[in-house]
CHARMM internal coordinates of N, CA and C (Angstrom, degrees):
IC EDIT
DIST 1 N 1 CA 1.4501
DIST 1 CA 1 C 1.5276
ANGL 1 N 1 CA 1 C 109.99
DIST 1 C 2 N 1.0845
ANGL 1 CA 1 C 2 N 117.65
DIHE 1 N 1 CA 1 C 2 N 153.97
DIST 2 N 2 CA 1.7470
ANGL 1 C 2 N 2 CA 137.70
DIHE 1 CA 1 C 2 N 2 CA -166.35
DIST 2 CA 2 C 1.6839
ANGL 2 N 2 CA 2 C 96.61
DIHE 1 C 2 N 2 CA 2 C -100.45
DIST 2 C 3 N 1.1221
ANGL 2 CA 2 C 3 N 110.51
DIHE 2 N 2 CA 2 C 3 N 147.20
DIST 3 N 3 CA 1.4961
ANGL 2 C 3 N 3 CA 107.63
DIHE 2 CA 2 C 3 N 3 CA -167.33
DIST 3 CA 3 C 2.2159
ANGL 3 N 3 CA 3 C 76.29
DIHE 2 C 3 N 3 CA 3 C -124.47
DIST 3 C 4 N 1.4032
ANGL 3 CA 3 C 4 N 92.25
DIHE 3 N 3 CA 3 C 4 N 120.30
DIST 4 N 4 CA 1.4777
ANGL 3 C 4 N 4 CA 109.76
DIHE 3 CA 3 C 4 N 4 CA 170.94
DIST 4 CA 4 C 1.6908
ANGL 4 N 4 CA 4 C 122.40
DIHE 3 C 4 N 4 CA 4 C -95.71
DIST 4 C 5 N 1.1098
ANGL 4 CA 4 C 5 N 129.49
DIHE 4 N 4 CA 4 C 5 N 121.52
DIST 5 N 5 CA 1.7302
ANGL 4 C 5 N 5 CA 117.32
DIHE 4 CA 4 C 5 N 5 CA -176.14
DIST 5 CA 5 C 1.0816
ANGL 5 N 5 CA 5 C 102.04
DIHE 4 C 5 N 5 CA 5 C -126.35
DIST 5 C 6 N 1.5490
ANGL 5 CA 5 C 6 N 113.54
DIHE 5 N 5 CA 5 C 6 N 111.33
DIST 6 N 6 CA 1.7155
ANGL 5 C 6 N 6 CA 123.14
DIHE 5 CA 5 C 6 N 6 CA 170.17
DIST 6 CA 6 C 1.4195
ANGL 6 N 6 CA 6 C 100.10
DIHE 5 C 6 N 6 CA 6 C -100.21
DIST 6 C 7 N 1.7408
ANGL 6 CA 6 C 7 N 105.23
DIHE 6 N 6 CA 6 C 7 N 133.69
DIST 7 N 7 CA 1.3431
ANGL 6 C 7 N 7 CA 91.96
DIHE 6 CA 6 C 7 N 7 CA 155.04
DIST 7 CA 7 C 1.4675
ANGL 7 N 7 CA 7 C 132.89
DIHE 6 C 7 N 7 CA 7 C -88.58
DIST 7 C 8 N 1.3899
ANGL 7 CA 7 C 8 N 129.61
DIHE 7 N 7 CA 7 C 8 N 163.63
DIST 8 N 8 CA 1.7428
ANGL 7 C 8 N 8 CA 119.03
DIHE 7 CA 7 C 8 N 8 CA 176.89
DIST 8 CA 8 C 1.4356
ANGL 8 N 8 CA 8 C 101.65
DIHE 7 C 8 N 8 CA 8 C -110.04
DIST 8 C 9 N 0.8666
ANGL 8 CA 8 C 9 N 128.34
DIHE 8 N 8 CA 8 C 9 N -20.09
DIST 9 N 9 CA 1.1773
ANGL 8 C 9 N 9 CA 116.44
DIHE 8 CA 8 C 9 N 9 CA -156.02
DIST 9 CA 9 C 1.2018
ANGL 9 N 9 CA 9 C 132.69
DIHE 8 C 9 N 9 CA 9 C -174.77
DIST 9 C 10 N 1.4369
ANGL 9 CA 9 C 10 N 144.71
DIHE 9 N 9 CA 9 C 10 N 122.85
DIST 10 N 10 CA 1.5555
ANGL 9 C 10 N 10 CA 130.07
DIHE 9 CA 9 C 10 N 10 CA -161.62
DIST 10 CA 10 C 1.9058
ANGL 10 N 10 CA 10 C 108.66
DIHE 9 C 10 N 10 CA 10 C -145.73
DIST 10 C 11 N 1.6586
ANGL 10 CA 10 C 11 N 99.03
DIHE 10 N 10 CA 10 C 11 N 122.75
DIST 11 N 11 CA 1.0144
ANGL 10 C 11 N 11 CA 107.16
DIHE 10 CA 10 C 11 N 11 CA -168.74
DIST 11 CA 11 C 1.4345
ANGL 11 N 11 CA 11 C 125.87
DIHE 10 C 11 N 11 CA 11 C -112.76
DIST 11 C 12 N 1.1120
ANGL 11 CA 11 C 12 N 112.12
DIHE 11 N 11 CA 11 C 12 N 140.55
DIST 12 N 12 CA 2.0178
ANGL 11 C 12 N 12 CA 115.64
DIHE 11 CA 11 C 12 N 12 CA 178.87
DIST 12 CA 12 C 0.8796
ANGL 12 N 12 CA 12 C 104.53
DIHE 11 C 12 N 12 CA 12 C -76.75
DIST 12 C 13 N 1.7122
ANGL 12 CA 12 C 13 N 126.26
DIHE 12 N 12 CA 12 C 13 N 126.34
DIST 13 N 13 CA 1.5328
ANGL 12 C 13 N 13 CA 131.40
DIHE 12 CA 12 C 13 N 13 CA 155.06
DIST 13 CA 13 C 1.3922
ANGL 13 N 13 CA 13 C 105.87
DIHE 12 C 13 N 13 CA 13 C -105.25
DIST 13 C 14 N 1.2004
ANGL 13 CA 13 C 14 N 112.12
DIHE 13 N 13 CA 13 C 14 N 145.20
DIST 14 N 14 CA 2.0831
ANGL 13 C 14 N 14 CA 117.34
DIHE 13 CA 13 C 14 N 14 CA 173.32
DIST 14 CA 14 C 1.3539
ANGL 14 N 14 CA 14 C 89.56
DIHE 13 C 14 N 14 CA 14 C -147.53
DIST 14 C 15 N 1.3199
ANGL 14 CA 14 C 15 N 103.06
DIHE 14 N 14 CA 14 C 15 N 124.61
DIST 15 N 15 CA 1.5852
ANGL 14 C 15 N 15 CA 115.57
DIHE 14 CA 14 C 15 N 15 CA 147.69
DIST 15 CA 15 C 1.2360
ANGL 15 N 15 CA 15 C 132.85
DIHE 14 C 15 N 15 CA 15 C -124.34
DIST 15 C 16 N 1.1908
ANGL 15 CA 15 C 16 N 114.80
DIHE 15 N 15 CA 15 C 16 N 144.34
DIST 16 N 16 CA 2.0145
ANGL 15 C 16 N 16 CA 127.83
DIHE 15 CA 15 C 16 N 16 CA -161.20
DIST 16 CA 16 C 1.6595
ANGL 16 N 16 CA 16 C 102.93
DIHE 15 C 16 N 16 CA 16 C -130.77
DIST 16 C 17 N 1.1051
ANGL 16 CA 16 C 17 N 94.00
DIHE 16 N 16 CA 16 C 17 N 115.30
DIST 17 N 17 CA 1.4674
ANGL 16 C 17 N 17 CA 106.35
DIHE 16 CA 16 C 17 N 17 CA 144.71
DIST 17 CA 17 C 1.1316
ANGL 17 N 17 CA 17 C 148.66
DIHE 16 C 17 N 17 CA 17 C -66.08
DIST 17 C 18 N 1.4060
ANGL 17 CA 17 C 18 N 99.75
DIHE 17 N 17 CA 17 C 18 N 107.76
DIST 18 N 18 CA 1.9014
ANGL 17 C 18 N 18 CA 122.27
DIHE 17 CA 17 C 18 N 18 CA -149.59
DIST 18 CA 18 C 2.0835
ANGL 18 N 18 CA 18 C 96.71
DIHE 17 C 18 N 18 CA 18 C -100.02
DIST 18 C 19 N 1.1200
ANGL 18 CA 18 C 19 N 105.87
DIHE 18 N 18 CA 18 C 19 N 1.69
DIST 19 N 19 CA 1.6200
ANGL 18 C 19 N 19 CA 103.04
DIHE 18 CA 18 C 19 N 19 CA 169.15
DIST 19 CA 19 C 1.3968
ANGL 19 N 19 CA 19 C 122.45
DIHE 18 C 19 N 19 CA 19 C 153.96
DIST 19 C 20 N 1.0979
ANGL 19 CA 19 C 20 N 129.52
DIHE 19 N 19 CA 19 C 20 N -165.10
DIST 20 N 20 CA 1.5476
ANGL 19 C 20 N 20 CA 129.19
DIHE 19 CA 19 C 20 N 20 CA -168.98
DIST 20 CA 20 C 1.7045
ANGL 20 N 20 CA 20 C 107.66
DIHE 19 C 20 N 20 CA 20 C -112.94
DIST 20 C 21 N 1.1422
ANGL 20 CA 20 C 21 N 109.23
DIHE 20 N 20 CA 20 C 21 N 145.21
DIST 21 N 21 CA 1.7177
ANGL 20 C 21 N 21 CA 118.34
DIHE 20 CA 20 C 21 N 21 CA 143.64
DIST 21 CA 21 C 1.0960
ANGL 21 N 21 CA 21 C 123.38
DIHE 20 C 21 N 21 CA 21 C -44.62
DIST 21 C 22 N 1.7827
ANGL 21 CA 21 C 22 N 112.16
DIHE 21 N 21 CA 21 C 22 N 136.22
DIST 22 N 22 CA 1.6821
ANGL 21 C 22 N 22 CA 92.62
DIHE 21 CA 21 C 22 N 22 CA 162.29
DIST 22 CA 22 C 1.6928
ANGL 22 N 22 CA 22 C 125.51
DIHE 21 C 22 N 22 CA 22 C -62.59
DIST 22 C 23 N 1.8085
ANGL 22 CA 22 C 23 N 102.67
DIHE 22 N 22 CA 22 C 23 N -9.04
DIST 23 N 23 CA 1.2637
ANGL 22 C 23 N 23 CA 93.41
DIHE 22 CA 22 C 23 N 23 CA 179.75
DIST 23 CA 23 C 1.9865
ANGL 23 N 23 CA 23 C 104.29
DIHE 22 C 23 N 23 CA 23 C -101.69
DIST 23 C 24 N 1.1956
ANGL 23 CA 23 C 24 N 100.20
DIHE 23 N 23 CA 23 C 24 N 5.86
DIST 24 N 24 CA 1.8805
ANGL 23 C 24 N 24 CA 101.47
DIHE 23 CA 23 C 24 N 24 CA 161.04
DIST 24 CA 24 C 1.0377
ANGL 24 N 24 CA 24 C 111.76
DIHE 23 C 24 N 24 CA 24 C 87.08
DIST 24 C 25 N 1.5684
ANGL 24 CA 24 C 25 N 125.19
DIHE 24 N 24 CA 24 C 25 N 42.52
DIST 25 N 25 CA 1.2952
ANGL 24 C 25 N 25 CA 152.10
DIHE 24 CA 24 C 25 N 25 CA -166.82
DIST 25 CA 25 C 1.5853
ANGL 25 N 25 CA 25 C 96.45
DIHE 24 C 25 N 25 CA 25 C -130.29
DIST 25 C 26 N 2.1139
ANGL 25 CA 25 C 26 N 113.02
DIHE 25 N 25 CA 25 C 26 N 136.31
DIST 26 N 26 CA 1.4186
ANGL 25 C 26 N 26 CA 91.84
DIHE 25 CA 25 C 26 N 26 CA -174.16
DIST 26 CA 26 C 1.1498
ANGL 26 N 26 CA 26 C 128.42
DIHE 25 C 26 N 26 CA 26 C -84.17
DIST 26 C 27 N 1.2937
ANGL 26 CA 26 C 27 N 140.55
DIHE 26 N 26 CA 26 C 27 N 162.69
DIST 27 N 27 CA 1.5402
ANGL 26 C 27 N 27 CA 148.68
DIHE 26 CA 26 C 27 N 27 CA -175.74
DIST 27 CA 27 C 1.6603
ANGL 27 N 27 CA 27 C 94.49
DIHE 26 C 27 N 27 CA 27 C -93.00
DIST 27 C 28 N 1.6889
ANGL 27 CA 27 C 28 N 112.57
DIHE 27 N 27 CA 27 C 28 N 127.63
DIST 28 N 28 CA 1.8455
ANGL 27 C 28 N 28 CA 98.62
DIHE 27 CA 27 C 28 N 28 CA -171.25
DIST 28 CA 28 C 1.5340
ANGL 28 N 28 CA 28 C 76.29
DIHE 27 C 28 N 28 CA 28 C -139.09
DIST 28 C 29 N 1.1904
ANGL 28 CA 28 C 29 N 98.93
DIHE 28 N 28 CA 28 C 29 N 150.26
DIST 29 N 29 CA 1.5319
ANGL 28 C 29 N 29 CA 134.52
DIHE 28 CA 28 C 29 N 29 CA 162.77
DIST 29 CA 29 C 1.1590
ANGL 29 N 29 CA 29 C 123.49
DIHE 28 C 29 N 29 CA 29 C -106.23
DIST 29 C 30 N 1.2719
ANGL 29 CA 29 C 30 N 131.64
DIHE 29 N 29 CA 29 C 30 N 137.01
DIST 30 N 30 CA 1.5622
ANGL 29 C 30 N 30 CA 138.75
DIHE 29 CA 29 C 30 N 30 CA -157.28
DIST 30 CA 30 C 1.5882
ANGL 30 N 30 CA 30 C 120.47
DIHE 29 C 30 N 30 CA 30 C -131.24
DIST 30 C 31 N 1.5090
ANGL 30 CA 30 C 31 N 126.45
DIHE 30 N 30 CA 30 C 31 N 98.28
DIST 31 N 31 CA 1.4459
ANGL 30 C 31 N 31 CA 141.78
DIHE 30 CA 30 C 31 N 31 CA -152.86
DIST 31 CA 31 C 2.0728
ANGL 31 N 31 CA 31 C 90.26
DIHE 30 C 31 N 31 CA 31 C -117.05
DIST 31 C 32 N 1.4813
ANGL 31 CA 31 C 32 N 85.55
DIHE 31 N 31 CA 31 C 32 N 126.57
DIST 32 N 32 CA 1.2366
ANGL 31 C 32 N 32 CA 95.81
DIHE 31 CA 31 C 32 N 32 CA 177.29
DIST 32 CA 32 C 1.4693
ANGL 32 N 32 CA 32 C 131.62
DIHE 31 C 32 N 32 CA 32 C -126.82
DIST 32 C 33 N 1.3795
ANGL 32 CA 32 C 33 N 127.98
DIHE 32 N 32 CA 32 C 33 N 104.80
DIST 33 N 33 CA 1.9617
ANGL 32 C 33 N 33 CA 110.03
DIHE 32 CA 32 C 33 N 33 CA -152.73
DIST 33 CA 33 C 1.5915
ANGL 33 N 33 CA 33 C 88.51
DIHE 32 C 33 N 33 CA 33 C -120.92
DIST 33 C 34 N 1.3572
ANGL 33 CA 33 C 34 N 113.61
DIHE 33 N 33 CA 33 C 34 N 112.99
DIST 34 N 34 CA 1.9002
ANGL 33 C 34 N 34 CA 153.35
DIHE 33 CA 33 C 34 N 34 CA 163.39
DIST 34 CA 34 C 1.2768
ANGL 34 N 34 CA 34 C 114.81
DIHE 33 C 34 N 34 CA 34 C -37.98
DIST 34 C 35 N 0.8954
ANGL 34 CA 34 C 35 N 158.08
DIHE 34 N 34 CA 34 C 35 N 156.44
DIST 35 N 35 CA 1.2265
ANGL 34 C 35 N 35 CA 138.20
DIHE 34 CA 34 C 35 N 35 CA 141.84
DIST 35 CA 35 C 1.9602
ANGL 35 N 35 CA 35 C 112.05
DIHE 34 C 35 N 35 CA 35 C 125.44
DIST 35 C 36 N 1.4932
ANGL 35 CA 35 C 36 N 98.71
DIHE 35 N 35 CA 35 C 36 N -17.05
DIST 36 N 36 CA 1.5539
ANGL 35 C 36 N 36 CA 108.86
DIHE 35 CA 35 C 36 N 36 CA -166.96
DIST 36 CA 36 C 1.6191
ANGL 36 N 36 CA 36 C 111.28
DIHE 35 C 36 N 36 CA 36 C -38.86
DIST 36 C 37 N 1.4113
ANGL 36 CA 36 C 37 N 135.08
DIHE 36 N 36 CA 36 C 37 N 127.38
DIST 37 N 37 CA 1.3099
ANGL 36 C 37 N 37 CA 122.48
DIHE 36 CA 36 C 37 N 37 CA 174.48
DIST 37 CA 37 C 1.6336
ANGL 37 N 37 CA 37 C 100.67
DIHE 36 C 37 N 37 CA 37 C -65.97
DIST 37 C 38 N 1.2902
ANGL 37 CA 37 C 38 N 104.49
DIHE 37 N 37 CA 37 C 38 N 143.99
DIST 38 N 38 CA 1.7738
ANGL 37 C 38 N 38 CA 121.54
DIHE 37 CA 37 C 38 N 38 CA -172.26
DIST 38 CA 38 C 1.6935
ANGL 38 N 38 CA 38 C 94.43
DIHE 37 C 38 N 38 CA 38 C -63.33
DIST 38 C 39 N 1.3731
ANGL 38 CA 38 C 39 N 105.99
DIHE 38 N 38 CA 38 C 39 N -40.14
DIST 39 N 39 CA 1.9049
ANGL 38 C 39 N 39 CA 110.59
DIHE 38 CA 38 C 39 N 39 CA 179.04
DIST 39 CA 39 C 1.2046
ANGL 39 N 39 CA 39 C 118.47
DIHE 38 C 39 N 39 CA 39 C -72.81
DIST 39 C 40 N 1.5541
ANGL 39 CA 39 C 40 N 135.23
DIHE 39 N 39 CA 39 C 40 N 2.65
DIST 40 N 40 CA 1.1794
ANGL 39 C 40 N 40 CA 145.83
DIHE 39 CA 39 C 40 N 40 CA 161.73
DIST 40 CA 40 C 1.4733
ANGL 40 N 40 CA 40 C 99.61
DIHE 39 C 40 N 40 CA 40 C -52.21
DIST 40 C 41 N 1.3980
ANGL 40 CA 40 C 41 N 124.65
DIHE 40 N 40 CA 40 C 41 N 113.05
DIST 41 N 41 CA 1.4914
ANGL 40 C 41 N 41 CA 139.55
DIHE 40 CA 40 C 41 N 41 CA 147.42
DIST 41 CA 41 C 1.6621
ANGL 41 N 41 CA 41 C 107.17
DIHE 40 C 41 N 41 CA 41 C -30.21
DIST 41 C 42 N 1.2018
ANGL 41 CA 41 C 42 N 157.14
DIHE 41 N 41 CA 41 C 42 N 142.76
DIST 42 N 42 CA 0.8969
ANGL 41 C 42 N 42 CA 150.35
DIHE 41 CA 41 C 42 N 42 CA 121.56
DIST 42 CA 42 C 1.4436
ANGL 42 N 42 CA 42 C 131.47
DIHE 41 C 42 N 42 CA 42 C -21.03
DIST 42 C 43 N 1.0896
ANGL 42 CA 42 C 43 N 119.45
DIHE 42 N 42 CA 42 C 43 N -42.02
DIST 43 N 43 CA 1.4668
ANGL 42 C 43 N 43 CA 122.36
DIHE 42 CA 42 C 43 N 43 CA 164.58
DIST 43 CA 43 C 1.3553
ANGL 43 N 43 CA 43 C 118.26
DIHE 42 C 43 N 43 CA 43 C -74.90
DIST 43 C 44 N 1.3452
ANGL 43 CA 43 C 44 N 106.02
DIHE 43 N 43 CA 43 C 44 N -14.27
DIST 44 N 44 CA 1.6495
ANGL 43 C 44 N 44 CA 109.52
DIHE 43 CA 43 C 44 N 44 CA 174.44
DIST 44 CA 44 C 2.2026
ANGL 44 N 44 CA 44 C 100.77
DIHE 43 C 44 N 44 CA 44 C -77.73
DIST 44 C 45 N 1.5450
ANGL 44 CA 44 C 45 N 97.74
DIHE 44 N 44 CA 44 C 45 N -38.70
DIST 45 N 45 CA 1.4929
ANGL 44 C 45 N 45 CA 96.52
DIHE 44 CA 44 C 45 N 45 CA -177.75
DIST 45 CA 45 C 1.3169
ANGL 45 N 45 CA 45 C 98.19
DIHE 44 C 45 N 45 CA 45 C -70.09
DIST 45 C 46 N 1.4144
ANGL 45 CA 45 C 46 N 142.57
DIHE 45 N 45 CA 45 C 46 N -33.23
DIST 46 N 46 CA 1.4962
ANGL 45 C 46 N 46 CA 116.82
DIHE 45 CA 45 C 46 N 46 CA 179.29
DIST 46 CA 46 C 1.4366
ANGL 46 N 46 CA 46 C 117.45
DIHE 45 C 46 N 46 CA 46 C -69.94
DIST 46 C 47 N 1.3464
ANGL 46 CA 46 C 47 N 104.98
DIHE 46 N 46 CA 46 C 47 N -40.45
DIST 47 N 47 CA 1.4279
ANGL 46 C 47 N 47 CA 98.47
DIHE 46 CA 46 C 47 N 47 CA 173.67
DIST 47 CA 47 C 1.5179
ANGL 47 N 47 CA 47 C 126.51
DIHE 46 C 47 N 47 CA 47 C -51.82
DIST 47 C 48 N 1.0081
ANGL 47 CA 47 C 48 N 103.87
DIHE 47 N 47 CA 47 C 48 N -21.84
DIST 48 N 48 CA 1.8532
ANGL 47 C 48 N 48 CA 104.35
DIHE 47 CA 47 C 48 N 48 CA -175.48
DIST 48 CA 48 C 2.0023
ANGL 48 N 48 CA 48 C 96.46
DIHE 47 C 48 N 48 CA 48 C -94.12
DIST 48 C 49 N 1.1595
ANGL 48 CA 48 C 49 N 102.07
DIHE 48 N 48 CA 48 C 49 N -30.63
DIST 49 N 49 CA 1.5670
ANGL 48 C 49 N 49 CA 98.83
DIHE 48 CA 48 C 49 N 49 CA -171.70
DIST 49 CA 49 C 2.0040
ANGL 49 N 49 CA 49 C 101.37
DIHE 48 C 49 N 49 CA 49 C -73.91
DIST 49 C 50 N 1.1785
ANGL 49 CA 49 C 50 N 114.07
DIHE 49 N 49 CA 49 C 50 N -36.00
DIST 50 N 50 CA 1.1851
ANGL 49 C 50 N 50 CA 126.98
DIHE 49 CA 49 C 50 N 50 CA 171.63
DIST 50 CA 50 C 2.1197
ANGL 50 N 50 CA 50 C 115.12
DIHE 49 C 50 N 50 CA 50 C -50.20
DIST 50 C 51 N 1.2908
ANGL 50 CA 50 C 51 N 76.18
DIHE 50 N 50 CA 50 C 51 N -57.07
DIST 51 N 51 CA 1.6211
ANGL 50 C 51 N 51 CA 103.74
DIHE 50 CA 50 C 51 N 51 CA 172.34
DIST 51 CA 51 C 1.6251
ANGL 51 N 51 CA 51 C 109.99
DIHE 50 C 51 N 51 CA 51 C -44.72
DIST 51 C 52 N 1.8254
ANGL 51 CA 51 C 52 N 103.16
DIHE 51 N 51 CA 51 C 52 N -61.16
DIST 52 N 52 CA 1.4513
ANGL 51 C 52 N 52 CA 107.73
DIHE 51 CA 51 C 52 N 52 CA -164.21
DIST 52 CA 52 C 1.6832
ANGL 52 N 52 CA 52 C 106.39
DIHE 51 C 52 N 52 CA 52 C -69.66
DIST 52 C 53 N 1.0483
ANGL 52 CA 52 C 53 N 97.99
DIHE 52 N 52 CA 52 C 53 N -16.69
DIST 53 N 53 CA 1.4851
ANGL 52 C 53 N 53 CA 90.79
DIHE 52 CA 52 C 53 N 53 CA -167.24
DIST 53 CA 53 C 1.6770
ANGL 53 N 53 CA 53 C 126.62
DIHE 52 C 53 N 53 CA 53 C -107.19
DIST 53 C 54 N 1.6940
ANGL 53 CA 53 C 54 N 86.89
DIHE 53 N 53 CA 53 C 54 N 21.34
DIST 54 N 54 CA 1.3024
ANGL 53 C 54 N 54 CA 104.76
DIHE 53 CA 53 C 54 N 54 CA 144.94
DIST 54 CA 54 C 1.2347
ANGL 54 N 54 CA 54 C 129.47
DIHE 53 C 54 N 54 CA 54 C -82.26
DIST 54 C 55 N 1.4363
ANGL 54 CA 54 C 55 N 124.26
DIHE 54 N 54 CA 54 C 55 N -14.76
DIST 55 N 55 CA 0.7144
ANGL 54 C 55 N 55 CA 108.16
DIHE 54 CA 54 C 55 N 55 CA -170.59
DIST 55 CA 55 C 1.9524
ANGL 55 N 55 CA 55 C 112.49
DIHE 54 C 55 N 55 CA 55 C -105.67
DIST 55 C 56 N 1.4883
ANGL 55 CA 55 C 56 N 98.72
DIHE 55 N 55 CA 55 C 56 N 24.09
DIST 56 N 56 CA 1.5441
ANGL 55 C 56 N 56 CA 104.00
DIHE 55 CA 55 C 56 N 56 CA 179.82
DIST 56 CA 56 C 1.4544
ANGL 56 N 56 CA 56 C 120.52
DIHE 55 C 56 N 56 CA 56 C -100.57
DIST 56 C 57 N 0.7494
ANGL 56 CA 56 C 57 N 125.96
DIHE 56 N 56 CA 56 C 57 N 145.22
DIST 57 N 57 CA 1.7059
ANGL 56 C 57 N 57 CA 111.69
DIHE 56 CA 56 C 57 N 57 CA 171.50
DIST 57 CA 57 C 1.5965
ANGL 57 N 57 CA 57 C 115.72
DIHE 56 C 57 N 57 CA 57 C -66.26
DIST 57 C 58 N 1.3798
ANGL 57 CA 57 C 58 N 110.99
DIHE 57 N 57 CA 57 C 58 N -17.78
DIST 58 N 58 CA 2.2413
ANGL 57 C 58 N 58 CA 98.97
DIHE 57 CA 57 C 58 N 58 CA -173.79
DIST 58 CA 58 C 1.4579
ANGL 58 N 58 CA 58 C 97.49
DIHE 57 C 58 N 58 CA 58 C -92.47
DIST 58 C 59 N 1.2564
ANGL 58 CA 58 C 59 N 105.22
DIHE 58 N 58 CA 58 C 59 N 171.02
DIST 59 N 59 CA 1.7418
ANGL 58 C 59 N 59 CA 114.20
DIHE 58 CA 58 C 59 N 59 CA -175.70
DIST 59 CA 59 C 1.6007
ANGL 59 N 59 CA 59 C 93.44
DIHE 58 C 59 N 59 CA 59 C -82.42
DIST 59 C 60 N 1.4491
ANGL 59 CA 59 C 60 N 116.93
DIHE 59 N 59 CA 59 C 60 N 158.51
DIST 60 N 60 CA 1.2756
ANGL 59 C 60 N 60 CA 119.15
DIHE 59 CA 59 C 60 N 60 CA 161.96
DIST 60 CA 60 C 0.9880
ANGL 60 N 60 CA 60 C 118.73
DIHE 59 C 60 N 60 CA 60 C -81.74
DIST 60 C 61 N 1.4976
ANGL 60 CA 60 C 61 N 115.71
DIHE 60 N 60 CA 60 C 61 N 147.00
DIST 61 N 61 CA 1.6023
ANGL 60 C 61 N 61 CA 124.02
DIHE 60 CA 60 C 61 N 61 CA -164.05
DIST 61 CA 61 C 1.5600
ANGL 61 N 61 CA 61 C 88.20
DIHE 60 C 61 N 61 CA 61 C -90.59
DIST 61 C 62 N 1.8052
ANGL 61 CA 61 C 62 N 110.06
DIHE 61 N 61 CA 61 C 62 N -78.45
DIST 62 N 62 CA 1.1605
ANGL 61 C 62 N 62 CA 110.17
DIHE 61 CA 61 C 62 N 62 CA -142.98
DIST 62 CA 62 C 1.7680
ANGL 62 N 62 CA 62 C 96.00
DIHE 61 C 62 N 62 CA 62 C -150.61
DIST 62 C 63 N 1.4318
ANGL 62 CA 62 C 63 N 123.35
DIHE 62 N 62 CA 62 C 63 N 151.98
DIST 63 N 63 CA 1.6515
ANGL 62 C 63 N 63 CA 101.31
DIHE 62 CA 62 C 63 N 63 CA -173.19
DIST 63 CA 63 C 1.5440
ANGL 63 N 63 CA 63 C 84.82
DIHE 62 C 63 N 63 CA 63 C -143.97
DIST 63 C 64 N 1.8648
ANGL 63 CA 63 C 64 N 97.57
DIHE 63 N 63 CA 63 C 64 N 129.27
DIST 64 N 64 CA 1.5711
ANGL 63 C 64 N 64 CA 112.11
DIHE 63 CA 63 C 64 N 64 CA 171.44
DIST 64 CA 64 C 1.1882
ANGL 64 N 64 CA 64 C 133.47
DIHE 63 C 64 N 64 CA 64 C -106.48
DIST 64 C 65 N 1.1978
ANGL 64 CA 64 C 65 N 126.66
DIHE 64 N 64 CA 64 C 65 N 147.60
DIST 65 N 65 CA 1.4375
ANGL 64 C 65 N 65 CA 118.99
DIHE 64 CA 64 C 65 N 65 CA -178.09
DIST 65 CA 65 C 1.9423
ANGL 65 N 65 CA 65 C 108.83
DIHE 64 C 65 N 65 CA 65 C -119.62
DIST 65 C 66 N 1.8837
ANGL 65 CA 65 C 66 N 113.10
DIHE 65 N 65 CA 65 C 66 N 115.31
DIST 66 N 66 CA 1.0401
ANGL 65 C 66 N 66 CA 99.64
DIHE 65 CA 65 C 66 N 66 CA -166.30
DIST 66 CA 66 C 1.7177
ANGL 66 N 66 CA 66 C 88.03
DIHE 65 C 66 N 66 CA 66 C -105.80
DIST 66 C 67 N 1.2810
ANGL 66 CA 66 C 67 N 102.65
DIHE 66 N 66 CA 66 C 67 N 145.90
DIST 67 N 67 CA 2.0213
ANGL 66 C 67 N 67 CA 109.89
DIHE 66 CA 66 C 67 N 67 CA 169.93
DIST 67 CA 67 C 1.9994
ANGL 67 N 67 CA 67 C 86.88
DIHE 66 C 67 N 67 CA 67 C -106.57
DIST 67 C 68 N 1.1728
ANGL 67 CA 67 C 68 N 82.37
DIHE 67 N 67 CA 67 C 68 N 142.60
DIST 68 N 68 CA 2.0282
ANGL 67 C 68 N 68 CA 93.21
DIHE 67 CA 67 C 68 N 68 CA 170.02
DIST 68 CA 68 C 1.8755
ANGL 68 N 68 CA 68 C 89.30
DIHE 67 C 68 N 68 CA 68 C -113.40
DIST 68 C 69 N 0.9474
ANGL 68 CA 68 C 69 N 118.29
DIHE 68 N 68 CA 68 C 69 N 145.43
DIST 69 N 69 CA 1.2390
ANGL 68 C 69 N 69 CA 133.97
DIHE 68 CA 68 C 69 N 69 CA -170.73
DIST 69 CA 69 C 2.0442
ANGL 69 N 69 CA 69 C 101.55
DIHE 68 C 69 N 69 CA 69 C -133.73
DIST 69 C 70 N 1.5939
ANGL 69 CA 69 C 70 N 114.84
DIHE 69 N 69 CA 69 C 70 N 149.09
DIST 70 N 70 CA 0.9034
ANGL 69 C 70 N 70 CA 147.34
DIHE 69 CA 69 C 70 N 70 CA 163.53
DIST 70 CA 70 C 1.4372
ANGL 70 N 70 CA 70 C 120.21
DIHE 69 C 70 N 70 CA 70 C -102.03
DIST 70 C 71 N 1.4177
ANGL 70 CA 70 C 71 N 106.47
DIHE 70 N 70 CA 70 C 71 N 111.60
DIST 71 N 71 CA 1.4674
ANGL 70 C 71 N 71 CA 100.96
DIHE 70 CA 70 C 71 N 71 CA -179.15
DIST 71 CA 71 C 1.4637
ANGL 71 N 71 CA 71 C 119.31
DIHE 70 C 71 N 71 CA 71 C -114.80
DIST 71 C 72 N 1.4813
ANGL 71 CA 71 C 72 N 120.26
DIHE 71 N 71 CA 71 C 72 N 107.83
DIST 72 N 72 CA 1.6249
ANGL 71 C 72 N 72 CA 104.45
DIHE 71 CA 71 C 72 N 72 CA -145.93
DIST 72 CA 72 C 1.9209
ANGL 72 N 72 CA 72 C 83.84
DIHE 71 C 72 N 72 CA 72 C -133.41
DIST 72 C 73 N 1.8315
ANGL 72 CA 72 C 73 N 102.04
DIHE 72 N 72 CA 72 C 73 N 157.12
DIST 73 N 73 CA 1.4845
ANGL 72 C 73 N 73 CA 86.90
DIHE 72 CA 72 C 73 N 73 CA 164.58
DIST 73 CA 73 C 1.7359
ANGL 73 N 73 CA 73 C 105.38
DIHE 72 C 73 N 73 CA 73 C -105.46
DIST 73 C 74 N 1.4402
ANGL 73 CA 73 C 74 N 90.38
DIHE 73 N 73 CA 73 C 74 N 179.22
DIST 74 N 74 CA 1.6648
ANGL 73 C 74 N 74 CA 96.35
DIHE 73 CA 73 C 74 N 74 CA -167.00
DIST 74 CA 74 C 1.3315
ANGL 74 N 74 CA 74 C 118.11
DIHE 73 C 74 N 74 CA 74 C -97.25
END
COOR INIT
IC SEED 1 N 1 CA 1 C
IC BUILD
């Protein structure tokens, strides 16, 4: 059997740190936008995650890129 991989779907994660611990560890918040075309370059998703998060007031922590994958045989 042929091992087939569709993707469905690819999503932007960004998270910002909105404050501290009382023990001084950061407090992060997690913004997530659906919809990513699977043919989006990766550097095209930083650029827009870079982009969006100008327009927030917290610093960016960290920015993810999830692919959901289909694993079907052929």
């Amino acid at each position: 059997m042929t091992l087939v991989v569709n993707t469905l779907d690819s999503v932007l994660a960004t998270r910002y740190q909105t404050g501290t611990t009382a023990g001084g560890g950061p407090v992060l918040k997690q913004k997530s936008l659906t919809g990513v075309k699977a043919t989006a370059t990766d550097q095209d998703v930083y650029d827009v995650a870079v982009a969006l998060s100008s327009l927030v007031d917290y610093p960016l922590a960290d920015i993810r890129r999830l692919n959901i994958f289909e694993l079907a045989d052929e």
